[in-house]
C-alpha positions as CSV (number, residue, x, y, z in Angstrom):
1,X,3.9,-4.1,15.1
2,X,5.4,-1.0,14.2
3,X,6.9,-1.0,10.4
4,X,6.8,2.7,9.5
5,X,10.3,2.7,9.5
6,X,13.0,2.6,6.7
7,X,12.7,-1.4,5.5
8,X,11.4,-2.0,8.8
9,X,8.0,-3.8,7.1
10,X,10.4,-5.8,4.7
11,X,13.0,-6.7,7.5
12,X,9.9,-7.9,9.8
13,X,8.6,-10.1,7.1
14,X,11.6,-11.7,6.3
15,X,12.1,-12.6,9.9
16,X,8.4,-13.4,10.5
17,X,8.9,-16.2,7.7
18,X,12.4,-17.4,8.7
19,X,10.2,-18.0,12.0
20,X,7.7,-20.0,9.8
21,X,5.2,-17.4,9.1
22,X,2.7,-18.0,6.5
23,X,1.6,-14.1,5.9
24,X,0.2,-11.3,7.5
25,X,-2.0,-8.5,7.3
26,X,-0.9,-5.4,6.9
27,X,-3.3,-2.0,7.9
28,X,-2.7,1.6,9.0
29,X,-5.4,3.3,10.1
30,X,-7.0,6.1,7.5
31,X,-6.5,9.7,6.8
32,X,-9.2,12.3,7.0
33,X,-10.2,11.0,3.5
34,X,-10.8,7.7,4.2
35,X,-7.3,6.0,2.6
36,X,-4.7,4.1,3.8
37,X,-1.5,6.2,3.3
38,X,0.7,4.2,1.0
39,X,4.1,5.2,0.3
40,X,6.5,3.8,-2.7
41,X,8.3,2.5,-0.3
42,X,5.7,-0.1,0.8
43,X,5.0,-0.9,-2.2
44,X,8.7,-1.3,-2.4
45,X,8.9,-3.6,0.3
46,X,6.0,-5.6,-0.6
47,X,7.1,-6.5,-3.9
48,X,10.6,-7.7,-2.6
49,X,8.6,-10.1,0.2
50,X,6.7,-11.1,-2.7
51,X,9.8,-12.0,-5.0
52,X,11.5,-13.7,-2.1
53,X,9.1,-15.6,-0.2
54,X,5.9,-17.0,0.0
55,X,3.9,-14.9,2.3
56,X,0.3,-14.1,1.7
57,X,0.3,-10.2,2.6
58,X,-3.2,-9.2,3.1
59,X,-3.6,-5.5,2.9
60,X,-6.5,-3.8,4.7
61,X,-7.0,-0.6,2.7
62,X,-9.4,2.1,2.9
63,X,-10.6,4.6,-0.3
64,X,-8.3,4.5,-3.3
65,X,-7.5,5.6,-6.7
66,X,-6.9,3.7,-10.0
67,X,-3.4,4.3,-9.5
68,X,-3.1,2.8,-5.6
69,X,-5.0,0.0,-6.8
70,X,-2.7,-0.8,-9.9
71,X,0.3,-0.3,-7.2
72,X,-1.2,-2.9,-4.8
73,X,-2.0,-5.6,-7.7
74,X,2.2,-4.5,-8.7
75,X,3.6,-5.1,-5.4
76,X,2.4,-8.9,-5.7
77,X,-0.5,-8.5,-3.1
78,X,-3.2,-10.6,-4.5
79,X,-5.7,-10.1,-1.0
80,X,-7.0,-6.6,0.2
81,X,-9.7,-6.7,2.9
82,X,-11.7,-3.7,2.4
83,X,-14.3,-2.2,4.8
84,X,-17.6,-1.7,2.4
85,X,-20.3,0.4,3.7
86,X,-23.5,0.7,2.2
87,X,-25.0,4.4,4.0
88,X,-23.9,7.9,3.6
89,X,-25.2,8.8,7.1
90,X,-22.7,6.2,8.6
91,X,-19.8,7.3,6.7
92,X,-20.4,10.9,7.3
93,X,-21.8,10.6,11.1
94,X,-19.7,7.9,12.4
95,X,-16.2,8.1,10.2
96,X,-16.7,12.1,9.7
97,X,-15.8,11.7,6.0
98,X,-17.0,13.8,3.6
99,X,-17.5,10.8,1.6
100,X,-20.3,8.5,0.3
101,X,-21.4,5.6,-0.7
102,X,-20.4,5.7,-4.4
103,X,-16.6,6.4,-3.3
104,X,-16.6,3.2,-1.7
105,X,-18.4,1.1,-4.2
106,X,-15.6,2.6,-6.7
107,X,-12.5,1.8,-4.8
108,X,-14.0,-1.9,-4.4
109,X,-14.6,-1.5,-8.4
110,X,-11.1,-0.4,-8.8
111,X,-9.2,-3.0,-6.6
112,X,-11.6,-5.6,-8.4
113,X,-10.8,-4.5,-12.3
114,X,-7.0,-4.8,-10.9
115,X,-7.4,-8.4,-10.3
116,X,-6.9,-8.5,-6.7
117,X,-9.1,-10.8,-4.7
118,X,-11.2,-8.4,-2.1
119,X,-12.5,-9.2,0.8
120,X,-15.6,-7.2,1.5
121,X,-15.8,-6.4,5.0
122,X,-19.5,-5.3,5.9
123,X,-20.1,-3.5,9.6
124,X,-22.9,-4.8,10.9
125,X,-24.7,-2.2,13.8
126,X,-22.0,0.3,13.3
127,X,-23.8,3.5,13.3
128,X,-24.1,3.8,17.1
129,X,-26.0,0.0,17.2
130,X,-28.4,0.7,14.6
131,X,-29.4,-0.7,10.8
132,X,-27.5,1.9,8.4
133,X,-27.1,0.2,4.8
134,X,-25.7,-3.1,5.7
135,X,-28.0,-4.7,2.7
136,X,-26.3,-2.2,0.6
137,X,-23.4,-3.1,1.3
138,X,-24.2,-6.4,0.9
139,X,-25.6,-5.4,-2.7
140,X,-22.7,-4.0,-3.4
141,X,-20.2,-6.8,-2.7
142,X,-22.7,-9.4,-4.3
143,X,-21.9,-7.4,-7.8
144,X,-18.3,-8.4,-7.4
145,X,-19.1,-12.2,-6.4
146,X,-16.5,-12.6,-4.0
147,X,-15.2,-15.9,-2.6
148,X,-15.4,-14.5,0.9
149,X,-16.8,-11.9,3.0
150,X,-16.3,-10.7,6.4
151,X,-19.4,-9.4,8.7
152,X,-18.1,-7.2,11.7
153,X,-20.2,-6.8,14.3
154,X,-19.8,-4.1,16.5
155,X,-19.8,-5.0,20.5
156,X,-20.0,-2.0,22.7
157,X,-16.8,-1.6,24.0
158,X,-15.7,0.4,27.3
159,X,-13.6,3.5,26.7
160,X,-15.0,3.5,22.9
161,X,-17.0,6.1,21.6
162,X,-19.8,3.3,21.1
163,X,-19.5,2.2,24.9
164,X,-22.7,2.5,26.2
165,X,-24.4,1.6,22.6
166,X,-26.5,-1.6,22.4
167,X,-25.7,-3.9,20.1
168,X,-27.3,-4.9,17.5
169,X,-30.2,-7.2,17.1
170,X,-30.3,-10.6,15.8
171,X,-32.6,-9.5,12.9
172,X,-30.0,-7.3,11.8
173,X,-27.6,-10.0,11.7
């Protein structure tokens, strides 16, 4: 559902819970530099559903600052799921970032130290089928002892990029 409009995301959560609607998750899509742009007003809008009801707004966020983080922990969102990769050869070959591993180990450090509960989400097979630092990924979350963690597998899928990939192997799961 599209919410980029003005109180559009507040308007739609206030309905969704009216509706009986526990929460949602909210997500974007990056930028070139691997965040989630997040406006004020979001943040705005996020803090008022968070004041008013009792949704549980899970926010899927991508690379980040100290100050986004403290902005998300602000707006009353206590769940981010965060994608954590553990190889620079995946970020940079298959997400063309000019990014690395240490960015990505310092946003989930950052979202951490602001007291939000992350959900690590580790990409299993997701540079073109093939083991690219899922166990450091996994190393990286296991510092931060979360409660939960989510392992996305990639399935070749037609019209994708990755269509005629094979997936990966049970070992690597």
């Amino acid at each position: 559902i599209d919410v980029s409009g003005k109180d559009m995301l507040y308007q739609f959560g206030v309905s969704h819970y009216k509706k009986g609607g526990t929460g949602f998750l909210l997500s974007g899509g990056c930028d070139q530099s691997g965040s989630v742009p997040l406006s004020r007003s979001i943040f705005e809008q996020v803090k008022k559903l968070t004041e008013e009801t009792e949704l549980n707004i899970n926010l899927h966020t991508g690379l980040l600052n100290r100050k986004i983080a403290d902005s998300i922990h602000n707006s009353g969102i206590r769940t981010v799921s965060f994608d954590l990769l553990g190889s620079n050869r995946t970020i940079q070959d298959v997400l063309h970032l000019k990014r690395d591993v240490t960015d990505f180990h310092r946003s989930y450090k950052l979202l951490h130290d602001a007291g939000i509960d992350v959900v690590p989400h580790i990409l299993v097979g997701f540079h073109y089928g093939n083991e690219s630092g899922e166990k450091q990924a996994i190393n990286i979350a296991s510092e931060f002892q979360p409660d939960k963690a989510v392992m996305i597998i990639l399935i070749p899928t037609p019209g994708t990029q990755m269509k005629d990939v094979n997936a990966p192997q049970d070992d690597l799961i």
